[in-house]
C-alpha positions as CSV (number, residue, x, y, z in Angstrom):
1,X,12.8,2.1,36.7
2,X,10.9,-0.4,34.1
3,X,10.2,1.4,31.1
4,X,6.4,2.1,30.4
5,X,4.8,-0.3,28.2
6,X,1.3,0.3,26.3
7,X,-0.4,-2.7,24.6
8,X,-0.3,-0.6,21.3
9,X,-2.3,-3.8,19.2
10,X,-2.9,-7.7,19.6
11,X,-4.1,-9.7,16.3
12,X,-5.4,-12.9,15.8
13,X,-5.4,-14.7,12.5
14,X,-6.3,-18.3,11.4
15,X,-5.8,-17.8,7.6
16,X,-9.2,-16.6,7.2
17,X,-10.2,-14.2,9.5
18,X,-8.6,-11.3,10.9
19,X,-9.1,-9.6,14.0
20,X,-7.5,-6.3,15.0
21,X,-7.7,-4.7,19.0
22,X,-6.0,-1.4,18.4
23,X,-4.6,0.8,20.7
24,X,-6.6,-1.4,23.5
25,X,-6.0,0.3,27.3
26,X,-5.0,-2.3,29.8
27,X,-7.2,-2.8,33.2
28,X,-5.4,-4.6,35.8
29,X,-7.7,-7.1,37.6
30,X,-5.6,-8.6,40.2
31,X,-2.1,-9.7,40.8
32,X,-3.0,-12.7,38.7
33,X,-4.9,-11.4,35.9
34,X,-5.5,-8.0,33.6
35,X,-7.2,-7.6,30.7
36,X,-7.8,-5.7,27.3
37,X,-11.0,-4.6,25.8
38,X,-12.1,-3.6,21.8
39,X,-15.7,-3.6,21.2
40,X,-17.1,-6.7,22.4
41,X,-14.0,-8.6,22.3
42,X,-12.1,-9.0,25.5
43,X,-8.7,-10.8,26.0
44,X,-7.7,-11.9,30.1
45,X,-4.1,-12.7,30.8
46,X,-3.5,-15.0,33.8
47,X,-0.1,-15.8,36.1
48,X,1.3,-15.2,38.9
49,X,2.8,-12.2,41.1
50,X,1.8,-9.6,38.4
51,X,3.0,-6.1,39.4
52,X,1.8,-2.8,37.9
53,X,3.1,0.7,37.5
54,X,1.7,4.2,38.3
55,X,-0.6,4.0,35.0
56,X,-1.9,0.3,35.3
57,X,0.8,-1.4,32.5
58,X,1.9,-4.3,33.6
59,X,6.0,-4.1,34.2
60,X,6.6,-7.9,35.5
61,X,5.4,-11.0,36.9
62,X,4.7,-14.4,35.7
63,X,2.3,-14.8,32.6
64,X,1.0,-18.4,31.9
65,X,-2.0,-18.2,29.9
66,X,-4.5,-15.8,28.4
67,X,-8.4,-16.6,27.2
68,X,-10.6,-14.7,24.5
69,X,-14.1,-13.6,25.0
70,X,-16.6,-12.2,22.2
71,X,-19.1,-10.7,24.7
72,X,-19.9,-13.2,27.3
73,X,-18.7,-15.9,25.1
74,X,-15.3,-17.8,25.2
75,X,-13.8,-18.3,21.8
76,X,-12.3,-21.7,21.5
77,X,-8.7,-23.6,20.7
78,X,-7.3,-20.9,24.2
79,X,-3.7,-20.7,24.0
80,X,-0.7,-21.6,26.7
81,X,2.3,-18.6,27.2
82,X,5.5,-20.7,26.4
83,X,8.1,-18.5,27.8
84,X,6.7,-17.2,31.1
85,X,9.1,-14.7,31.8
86,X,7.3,-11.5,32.2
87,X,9.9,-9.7,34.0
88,X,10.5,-6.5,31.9
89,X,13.7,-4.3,32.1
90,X,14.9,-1.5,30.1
91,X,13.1,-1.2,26.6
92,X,16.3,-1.6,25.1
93,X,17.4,-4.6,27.1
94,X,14.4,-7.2,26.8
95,X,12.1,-6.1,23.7
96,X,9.7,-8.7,23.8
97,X,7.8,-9.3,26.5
98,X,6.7,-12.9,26.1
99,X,5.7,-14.7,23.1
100,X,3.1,-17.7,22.5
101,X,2.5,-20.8,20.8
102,X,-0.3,-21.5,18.6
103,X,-2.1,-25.3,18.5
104,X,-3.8,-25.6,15.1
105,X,-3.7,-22.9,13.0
106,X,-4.7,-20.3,15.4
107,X,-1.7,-17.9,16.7
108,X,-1.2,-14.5,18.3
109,X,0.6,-11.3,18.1
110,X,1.3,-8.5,20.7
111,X,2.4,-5.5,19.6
112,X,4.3,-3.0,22.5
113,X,5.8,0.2,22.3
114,X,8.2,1.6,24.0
115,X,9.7,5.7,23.7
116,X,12.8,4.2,21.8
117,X,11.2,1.1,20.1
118,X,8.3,-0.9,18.9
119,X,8.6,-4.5,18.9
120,X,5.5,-7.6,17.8
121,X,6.3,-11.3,18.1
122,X,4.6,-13.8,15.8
123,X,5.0,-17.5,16.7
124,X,3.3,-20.7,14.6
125,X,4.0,-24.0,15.7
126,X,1.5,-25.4,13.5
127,X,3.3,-28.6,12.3
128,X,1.3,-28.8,9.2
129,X,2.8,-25.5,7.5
130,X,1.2,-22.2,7.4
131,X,1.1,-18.6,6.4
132,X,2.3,-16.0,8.6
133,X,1.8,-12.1,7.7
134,X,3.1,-9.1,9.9
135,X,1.9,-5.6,9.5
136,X,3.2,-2.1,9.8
137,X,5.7,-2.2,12.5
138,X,8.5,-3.9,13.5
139,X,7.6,-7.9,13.9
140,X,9.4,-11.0,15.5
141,X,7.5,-13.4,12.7
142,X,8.9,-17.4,13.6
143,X,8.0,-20.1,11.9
144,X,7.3,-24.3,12.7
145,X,9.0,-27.7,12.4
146,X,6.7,-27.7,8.9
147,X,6.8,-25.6,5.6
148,X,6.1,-22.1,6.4
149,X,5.7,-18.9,4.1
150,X,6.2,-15.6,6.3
151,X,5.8,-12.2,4.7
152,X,7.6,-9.7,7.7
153,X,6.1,-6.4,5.1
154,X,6.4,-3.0,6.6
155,X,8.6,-1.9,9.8
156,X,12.3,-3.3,10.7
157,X,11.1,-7.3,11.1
158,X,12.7,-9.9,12.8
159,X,12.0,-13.7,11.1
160,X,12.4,-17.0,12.0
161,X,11.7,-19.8,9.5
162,X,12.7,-22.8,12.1
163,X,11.7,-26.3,10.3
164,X,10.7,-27.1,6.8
165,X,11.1,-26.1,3.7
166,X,10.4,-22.3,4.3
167,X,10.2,-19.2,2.2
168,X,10.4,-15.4,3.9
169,X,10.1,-12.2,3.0
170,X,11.0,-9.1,4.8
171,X,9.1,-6.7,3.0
172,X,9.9,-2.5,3.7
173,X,12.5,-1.6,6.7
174,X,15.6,-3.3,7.4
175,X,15.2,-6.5,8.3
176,X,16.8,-9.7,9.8
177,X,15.8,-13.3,8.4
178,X,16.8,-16.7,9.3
179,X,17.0,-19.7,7.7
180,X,17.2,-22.3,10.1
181,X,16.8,-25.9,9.5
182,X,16.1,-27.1,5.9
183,X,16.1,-25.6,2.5
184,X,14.7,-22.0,2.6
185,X,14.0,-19.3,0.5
186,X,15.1,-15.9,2.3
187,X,13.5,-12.6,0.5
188,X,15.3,-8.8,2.1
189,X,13.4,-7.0,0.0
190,X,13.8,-3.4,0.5
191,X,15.7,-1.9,3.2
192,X,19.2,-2.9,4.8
193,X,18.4,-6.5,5.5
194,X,20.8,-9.5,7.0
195,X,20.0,-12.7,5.8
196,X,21.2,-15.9,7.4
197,X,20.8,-19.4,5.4
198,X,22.2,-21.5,8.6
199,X,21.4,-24.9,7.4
200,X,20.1,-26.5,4.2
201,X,20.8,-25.5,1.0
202,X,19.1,-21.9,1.3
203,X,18.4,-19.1,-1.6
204,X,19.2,-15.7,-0.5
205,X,18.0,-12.0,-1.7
206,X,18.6,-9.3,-0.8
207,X,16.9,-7.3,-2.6
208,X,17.2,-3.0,-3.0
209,X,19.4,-1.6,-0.1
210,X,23.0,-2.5,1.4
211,X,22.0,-5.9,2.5
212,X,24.9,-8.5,4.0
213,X,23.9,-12.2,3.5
214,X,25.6,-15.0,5.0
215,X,24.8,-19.0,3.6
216,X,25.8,-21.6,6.4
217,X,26.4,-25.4,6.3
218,X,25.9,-26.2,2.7
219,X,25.7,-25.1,-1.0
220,X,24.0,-21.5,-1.1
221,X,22.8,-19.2,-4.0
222,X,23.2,-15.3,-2.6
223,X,22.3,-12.4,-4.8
224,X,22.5,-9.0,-3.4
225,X,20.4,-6.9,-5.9
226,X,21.0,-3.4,-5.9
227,X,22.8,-1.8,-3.0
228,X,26.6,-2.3,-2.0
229,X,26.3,-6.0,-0.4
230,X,28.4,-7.7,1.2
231,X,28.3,-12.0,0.8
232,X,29.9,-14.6,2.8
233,X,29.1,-18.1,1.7
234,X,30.9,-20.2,4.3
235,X,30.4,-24.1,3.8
236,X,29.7,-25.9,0.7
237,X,29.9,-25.0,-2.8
238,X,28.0,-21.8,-3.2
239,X,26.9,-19.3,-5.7
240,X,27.3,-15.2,-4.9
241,X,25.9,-12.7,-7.2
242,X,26.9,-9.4,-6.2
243,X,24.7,-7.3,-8.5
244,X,24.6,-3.7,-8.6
245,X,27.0,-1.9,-6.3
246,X,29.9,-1.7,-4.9
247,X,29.6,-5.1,-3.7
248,X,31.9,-7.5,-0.8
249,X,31.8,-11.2,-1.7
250,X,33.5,-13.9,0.3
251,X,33.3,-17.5,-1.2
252,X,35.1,-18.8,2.0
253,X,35.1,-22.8,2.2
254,X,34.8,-25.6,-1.0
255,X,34.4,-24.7,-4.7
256,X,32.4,-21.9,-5.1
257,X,31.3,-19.5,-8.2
258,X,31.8,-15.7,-7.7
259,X,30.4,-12.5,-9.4
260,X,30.6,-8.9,-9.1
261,X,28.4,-7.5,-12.0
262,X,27.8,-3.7,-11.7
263,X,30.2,-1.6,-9.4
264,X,33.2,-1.7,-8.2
265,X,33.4,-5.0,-6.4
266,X,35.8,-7.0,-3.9
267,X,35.9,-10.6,-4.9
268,X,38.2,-13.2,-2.2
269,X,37.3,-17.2,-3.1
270,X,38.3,-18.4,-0.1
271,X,39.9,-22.4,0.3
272,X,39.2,-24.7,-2.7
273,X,38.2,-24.5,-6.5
274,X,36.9,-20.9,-7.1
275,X,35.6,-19.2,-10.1
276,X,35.9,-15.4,-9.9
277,X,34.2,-12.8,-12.4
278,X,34.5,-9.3,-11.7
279,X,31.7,-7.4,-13.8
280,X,31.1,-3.7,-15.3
281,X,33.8,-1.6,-13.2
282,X,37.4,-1.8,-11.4
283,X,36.8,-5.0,-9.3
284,X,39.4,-6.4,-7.1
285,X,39.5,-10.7,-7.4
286,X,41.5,-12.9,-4.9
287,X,41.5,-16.6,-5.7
288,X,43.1,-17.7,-1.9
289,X,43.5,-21.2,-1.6
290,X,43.4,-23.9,-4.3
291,X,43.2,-23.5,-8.3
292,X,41.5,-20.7,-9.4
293,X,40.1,-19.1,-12.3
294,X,39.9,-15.2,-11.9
295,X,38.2,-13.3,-14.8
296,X,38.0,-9.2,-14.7
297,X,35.8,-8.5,-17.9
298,X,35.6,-4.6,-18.3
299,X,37.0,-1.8,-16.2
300,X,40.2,-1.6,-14.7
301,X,40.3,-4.9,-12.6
302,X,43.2,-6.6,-10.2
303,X,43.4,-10.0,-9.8
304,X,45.8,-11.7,-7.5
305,X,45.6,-15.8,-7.5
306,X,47.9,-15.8,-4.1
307,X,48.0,-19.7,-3.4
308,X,47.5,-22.8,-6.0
309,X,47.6,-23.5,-10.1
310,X,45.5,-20.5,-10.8
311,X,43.9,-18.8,-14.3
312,X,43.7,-14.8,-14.8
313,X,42.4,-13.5,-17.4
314,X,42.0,-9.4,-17.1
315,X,39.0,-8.9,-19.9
316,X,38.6,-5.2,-21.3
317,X,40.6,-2.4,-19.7
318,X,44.0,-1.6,-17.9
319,X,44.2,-4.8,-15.8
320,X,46.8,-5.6,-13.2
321,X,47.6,-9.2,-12.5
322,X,49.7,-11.2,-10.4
323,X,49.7,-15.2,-10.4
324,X,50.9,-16.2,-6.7
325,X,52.3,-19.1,-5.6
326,X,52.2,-21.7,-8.0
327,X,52.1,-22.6,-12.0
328,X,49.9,-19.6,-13.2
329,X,48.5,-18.5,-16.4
330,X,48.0,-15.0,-17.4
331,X,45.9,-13.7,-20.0
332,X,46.0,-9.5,-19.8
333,X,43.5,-9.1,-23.3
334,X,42.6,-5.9,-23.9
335,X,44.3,-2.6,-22.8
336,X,47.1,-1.5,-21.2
337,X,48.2,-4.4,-18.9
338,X,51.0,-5.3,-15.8
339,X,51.7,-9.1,-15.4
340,X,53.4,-10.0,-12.7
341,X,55.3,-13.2,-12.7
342,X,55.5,-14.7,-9.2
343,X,54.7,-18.2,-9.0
344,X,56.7,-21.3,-9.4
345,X,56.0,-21.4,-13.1
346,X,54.0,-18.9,-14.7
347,X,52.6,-18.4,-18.5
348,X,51.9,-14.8,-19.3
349,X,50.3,-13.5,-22.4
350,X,49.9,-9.6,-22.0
351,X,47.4,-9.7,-25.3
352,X,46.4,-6.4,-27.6
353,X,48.0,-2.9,-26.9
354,X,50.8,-2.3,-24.8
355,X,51.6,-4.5,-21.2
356,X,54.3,-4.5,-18.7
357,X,55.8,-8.2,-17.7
358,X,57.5,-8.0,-14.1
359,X,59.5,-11.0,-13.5
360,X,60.0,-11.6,-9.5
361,X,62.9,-13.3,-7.9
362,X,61.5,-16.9,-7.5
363,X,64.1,-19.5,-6.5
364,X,64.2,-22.2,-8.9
365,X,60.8,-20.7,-10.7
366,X,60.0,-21.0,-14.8
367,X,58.9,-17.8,-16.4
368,X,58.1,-17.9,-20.3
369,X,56.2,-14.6,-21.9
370,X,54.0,-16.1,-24.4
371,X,53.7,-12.3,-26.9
372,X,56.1,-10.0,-26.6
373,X,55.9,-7.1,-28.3
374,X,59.1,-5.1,-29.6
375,X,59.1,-1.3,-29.2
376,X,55.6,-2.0,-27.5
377,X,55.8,-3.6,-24.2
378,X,58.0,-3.7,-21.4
379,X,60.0,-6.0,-19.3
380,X,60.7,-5.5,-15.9
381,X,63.9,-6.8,-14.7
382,X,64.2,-4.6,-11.8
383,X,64.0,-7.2,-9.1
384,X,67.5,-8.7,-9.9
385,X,69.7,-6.1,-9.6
386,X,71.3,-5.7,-13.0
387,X,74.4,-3.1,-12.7
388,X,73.7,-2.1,-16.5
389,X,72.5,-3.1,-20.2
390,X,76.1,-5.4,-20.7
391,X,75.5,-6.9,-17.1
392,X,71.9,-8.0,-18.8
393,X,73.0,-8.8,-22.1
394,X,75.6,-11.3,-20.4
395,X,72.4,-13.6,-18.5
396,X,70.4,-13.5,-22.0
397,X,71.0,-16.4,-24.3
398,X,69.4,-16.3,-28.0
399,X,68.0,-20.0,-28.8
400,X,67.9,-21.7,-31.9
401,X,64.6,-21.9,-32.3
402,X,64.3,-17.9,-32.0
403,X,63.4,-17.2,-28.3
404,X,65.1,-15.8,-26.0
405,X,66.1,-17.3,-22.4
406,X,67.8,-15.2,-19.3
407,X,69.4,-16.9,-16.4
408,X,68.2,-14.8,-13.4
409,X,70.6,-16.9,-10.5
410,X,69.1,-18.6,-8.0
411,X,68.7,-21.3,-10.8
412,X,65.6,-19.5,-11.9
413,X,64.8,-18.9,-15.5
414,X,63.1,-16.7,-18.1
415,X,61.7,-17.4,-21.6
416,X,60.8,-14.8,-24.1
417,X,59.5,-16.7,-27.2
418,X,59.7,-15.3,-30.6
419,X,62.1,-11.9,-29.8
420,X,65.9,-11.4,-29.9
421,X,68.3,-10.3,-27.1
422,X,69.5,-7.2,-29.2
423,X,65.8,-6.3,-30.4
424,X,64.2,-6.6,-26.5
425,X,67.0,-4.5,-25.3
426,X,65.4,-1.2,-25.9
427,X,62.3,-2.6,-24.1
428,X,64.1,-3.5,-20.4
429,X,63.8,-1.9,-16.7
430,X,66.7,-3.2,-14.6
């Protein structure tokens, strides 16, 4: 059975003036026409085949234009119902009704309630631009082919922005917003708010709240402001700000610039160019594809380059780092470090206090540990399968200019500058 449907409140702005009809009963007049009542201001909605339940609401039919009367006078610039459907299902299946367009700078609202849901549907299709406010409940704000500003404030909004140039702001309650064509400015606010950029090179915020943000087509700027966020950034070169949190950020496609901040965050850059920096806490960075440059700062941080000529460097704290495939350079700085050599030909520097080096087997690969420090840090051999200390001392060579070089097999090599073989003995794993 269609769900009951009151016509809770329907508004009409032009910049202005504001009208309210709260709480309005409906009246049925025929099977082509019912109508609301407030005072001295009456609305009439016309179609075709209209069909009513036990308590007068209208449950379907075929809506095609409604008509506004102060007393006995018509107010002018009527509007035309756009989508005519008026069939009405379940409350949770169809939760707006109808919606209409506006000519000038006149539009409507109608606000219905359901048991489970309330549900209002703004729609401007002024081409000029225009402001568009909702109100306490939950809206369907959309904008026009023109610049719009749309302000969804209280109640779990749904907004549009279409066309233009367009700035939106969700206001209280979670909230969805979407870009759409051009170069918009999306506000979440507060709440658990989805932001979509689509197309155009969009700004997205997301304000208090766990908010998930997605860019589209081309070079975005995502911030997620307090709340654990999660970012995707998709096409084009983009810019994610994680913020405070324990924060998700995706660079995905292109070049794009990466950071955590507060919390403990999850960093992946995605195809080309990235530049990842984790923040205040144990972050997790993953360059992916192309040449990378991964940067912890404080807190215990891992940073893995995976594919390309990457760049790590672990900041402040116990840092774990692995290069990937390719010719890496590792930097562990301060604190207690692991550097794992795993690329083609790697460069680690393990920095102050003491660091772990693990060499991996890598066919043909180049290894050289940049600052070894005797009776301080470790080198892990383990990966080669040493039978004991002689079997290691055999594949380590002692240069003339004071290094020392081991050949692993597999025509793979390892450089230890500045150290001797007898001195870095006490300092293996095999």
């Amino acid at each position: 059975m269609p769900s009951i449907l009151q016509l809770q409140r329907m508004s009409c702005l032009d910049i202005a003036e504001t009208m309210f009809l709260g709480g309005s009963a409906i009246t049925p007049v025929s099977d082509e026409a019912f109508r609301t009542v407030s005072g001295d201001v009456t609305i009439v909605f016309t179609g075709q085949g209209l069909t009513y339940d036990a308590q007068g609401v209208p449950v379907g039919g075929i809506l095609e234009e409604y008509r506004v009367y102060l007393g006995a006078v018509e107010i002018p610039n009527q509007q035309v119902i756009v989508s005519s459907n008026f069939t009405l299902l379940d409350g949770n299946e169809m939760r707006t009704a109808f919606r209409m367009a506006a000519e000038g700078d006149l539009f409507w609202a109608v606000d219905f309630v359901t048991a489970s849901w309330t549900a209002e549907y703004f729609s401007h299709t002024n081409h000029s631009g225009g402001v568009i406010h909702g109100y306490g409940g939950g809206d369907g704000l959309s904008g026009g082919a023109a610049d719009d500003v749309i302000f969804g404030r209280g109640g779990d909004d749904g907004i549009i922005l279409n066309g233009g140039d367009d700035v939106g702001f969700g206001g209280a309650g979670n909230d969805r917003l979407y870009g759409r064509q051009g170069n918009d400015l999306l506000y979440g606010d507060e709440g658990r708010d989805i932001l979509y950029g689509d197309e155009g090179a969009d700004r997205l915020f997301g304000g208090a709240g766990n908010d998930v943000l997605h860019g589209g087509a081309r070079g975005d700027i995502l911030s997620g402001g307090g709340g654990d966020d999660y970012l995707a950034g998709n096409r084009g070169d983009d810019r994610l700000d994680g913020g405070g949190g324990n924060d998700t950020l995706l660079g995905q496609h292109e070049n794009d610039t990466l950071a955590g901040w507060g919390g403990e965050d999850l960093l992946r850059g995605g195809a080309g160019r990235d530049v990842l920096q984790g923040g205040a806490g144990a972050d997790r960075l993953v360059g992916e594809g192309g040449a990378d440059r991964l940067t912890g700062h404080s807190g215990a941080d891992q940073l893995l380059g995976y594919v390309g000529d990457d760049t790590l460097f672990g900041g402040v704290g116990d840092d774990d780092l692995a290069g990937g495939q390719g010719a890496n350079l590792l930097y562990g700085g301060a604190g207690r470090d692991r550097l794992v050599a795993n690329g083609s030909e790697d460069r680690l520097t393990g920095g102050a206090d003491a660091d772990m080096f693990v060499i991996r087997a890598v066919p043909g690969g180049i290894q050289t540990i940049m600052d070894f420090e005797l009776g301080t840090d470790v080198l892990d051999l383990t990966a080669f399968g040493f039978a004991d200390a002689e079997a290691v001392a055999a594949a380590a060579d002692d240069t003339a200019s004071g290094h020392v070089g081991f050949g692993l097999g597999g025509g793979q090599t390892l450089l230890v500058l500045n150290v001797t073989s007898a001195g870095l003995m006490d300092d293996l794993l095999f």
